[in-house]
C-alpha distance (Angstrom), angle and dihedral (degrees) to the residues before:
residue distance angle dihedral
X1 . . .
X2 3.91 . .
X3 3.71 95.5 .
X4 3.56 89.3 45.3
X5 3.98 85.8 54.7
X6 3.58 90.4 46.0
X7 3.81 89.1 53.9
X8 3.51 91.9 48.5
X9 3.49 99.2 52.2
X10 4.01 98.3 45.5
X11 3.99 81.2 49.7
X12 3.95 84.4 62.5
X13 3.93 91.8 59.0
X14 3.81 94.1 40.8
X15 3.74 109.3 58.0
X16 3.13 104.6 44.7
X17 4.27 91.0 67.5
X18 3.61 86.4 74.2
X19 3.72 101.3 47.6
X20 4.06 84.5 49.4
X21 3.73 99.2 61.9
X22 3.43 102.7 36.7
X23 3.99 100.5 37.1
X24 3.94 90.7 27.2
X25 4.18 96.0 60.0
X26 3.16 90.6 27.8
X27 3.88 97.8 84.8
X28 4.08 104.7 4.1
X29 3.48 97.7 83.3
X30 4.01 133.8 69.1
X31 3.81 118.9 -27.5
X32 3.69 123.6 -173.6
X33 3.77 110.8 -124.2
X34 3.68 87.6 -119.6
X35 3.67 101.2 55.9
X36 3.95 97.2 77.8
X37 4.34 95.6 157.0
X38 3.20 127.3 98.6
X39 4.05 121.1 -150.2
X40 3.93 110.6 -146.8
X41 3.56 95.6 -102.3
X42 3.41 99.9 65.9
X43 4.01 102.1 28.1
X44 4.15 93.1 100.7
X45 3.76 90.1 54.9
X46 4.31 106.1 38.7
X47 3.46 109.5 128.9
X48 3.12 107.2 -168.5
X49 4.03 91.1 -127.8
X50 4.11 82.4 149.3
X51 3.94 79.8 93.7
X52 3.44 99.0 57.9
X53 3.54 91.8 73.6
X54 4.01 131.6 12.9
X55 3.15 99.0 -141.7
X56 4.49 134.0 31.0
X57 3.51 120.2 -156.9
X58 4.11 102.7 -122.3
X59 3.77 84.0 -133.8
X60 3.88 86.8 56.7
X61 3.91 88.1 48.9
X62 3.78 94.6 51.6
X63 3.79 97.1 48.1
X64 3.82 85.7 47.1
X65 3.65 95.3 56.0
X66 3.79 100.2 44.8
X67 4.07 90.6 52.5
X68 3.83 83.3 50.2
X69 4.43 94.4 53.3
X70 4.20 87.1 36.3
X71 4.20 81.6 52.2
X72 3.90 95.2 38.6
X73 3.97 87.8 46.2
X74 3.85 84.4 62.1
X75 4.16 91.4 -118.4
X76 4.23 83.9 133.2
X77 4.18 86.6 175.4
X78 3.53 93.7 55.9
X79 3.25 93.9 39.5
X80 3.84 94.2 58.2
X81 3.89 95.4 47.3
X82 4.08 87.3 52.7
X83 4.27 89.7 49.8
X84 4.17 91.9 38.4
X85 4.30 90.9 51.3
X86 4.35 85.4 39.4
X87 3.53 89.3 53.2
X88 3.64 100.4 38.2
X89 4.33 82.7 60.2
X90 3.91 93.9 37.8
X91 3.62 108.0 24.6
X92 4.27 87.4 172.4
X93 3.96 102.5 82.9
X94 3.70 110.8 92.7
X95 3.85 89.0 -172.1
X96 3.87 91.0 73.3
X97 3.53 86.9 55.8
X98 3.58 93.4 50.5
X99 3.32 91.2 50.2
X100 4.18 93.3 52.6
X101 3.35 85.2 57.5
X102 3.71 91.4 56.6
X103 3.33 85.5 52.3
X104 3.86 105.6 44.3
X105 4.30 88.5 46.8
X106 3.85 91.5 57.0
X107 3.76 85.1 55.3
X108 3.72 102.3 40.9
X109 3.22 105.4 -109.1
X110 3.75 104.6 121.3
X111 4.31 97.5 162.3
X112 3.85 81.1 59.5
X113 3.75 89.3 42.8
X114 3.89 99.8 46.1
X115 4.27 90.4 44.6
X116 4.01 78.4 58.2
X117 3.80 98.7 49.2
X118 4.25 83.7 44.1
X119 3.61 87.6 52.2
X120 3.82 95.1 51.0
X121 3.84 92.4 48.6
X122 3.43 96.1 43.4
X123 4.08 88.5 71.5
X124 3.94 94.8 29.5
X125 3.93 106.9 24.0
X126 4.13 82.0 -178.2
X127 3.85 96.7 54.7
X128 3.42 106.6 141.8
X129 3.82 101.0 -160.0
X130 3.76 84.9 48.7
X131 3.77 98.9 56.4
X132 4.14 92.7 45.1
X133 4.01 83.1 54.8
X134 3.73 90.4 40.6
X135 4.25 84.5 49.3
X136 3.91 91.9 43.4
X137 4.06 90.1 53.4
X138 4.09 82.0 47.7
X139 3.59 95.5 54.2
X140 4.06 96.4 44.4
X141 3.99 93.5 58.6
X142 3.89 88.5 44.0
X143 3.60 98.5 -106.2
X144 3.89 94.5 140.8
X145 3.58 104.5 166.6
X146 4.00 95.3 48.6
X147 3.84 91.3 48.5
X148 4.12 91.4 53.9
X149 3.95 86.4 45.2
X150 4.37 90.6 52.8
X151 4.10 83.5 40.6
X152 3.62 92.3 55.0
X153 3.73 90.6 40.3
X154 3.97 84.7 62.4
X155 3.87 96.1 52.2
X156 3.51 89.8 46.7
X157 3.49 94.9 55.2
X158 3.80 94.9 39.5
X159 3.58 110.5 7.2
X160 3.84 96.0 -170.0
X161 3.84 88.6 59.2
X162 3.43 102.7 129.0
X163 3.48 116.4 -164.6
X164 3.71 89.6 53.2
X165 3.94 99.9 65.2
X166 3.86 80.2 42.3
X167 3.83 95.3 65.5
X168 4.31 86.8 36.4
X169 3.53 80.5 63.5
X170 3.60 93.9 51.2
X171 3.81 99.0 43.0
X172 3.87 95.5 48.4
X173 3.84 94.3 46.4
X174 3.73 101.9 43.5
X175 3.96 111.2 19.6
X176 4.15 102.5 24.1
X177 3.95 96.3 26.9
X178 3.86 100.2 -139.7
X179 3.81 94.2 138.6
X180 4.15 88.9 -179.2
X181 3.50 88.0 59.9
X182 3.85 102.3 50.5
X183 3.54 85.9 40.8
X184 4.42 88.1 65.2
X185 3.58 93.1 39.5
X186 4.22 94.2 52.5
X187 3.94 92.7 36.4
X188 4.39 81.8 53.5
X189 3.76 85.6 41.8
X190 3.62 90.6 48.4
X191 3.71 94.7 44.4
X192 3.86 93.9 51.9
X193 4.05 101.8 44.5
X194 4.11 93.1 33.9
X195 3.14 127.8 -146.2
X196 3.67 114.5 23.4
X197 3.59 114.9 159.7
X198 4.06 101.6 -163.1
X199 3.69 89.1 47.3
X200 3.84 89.6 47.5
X201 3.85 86.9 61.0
X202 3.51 92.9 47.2
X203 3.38 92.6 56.9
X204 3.93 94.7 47.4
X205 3.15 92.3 53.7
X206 4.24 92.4 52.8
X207 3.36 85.1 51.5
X208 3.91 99.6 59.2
X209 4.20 87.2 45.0
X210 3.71 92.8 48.2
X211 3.68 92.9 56.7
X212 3.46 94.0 40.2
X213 3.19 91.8 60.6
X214 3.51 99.0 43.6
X215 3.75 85.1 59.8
X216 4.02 92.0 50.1
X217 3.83 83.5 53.5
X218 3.83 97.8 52.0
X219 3.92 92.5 48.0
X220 3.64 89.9 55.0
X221 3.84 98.9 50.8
């Protein structure tokens, strides 16, 4: 039962990586002000960074989106020289910074990663995608209480931003043990990706602890 717990929980840190790079860069960079959908893979993490400027050079658009596909492929090296050149010619997206950050946590390097996620805020202080990555980098060095305030700073600004009531859930269950908390943030989580069958389970079994204890607390009153 405890090794199945244990598995359980690392699971919780794992999958989201995944969802990050592809669903994160996916949407936080450059948008043409006439592309105003939003296909269902990258809904939970638009930014609405079509604001920022009226107008995006197509050139801009097209360098964007092939650093995104080199990133998504998993070449991170590539990927980096393609967002370092973009930036270097349109030094006004924070989404490429967000997503260097991506890019410099997977490899380790989180002074690199945190000078990104500075970057970012330092043109949109409300950047959603920014903050989660600012909260991740929190939660890495231990620094529990800062990362839930940048998380919650992400759901305030864009409170159907995913991947940030994903890693609540994460921080509240397994670092700051307020199971009826993680339990909101991965039932919203659930609600705004779907159907997601690991997170389902999750939440089952928050469910079954948050009663229990519930129970423990009315015996002892």
């Amino acid at each position: 039962m405890w090794l199945q717990r244990y598995i359980n929980q690392s699971m919780r840190l794992i999958v989201p990586a995944t969802i990050l790079v592809l669903a994160g860069c996916a949407s936080s960079g450059p948008k043409p002000e006439s592309s105003v959908g939003r296909s269902s893979s990258t809904a939970q993490t638009d930014t609405g960074e079509e604001q920022v400027l009226a107008a995006i050079p197509t050139q801009a658009q097209t360098m964007f989106e092939q650093a995104v596909s080199v990133m998504a492929s998993g070449d991170f090296l590539d990927a980096e020289l393609r967002l370092k050149e973009f930036l270097l010619r349109y030094p006004s997206y924070p989404g490429a910074y967000v997503n260097l950050a991506i890019i410099h946590a997977e490899n380790g390097n989180d002074a690199a990663a945190e000078a990104a996620i500075e970057s970012a805020l330092a043109l949109d202080p409300a950047h959603p995608a920014a903050l989660n990555q600012k909260g991740m980098l929190f939660r890495k060095n231990g620094k529990f209480i800062e990362a839930e305030a940048a998380y919650m700073k992400a759901v305030t600004a864009s409170p159907d931003y995913a991947l940030a009531h994903y890693n609540l859930g994460v921080l509240n269950e397994l670092y700051l043990q307020r199971l009826d908390v993680a339990l909101q943030h991965f039932e919203t989580y659930q609600q705004l990706v779907g159907s997601d069958k690991q997170v389902e389970k999750w939440i089952a079994d928050l469910t079954r602890r948050v009663a229990a204890n519930q129970r423990s607390a009315n015996v002892t009153e």
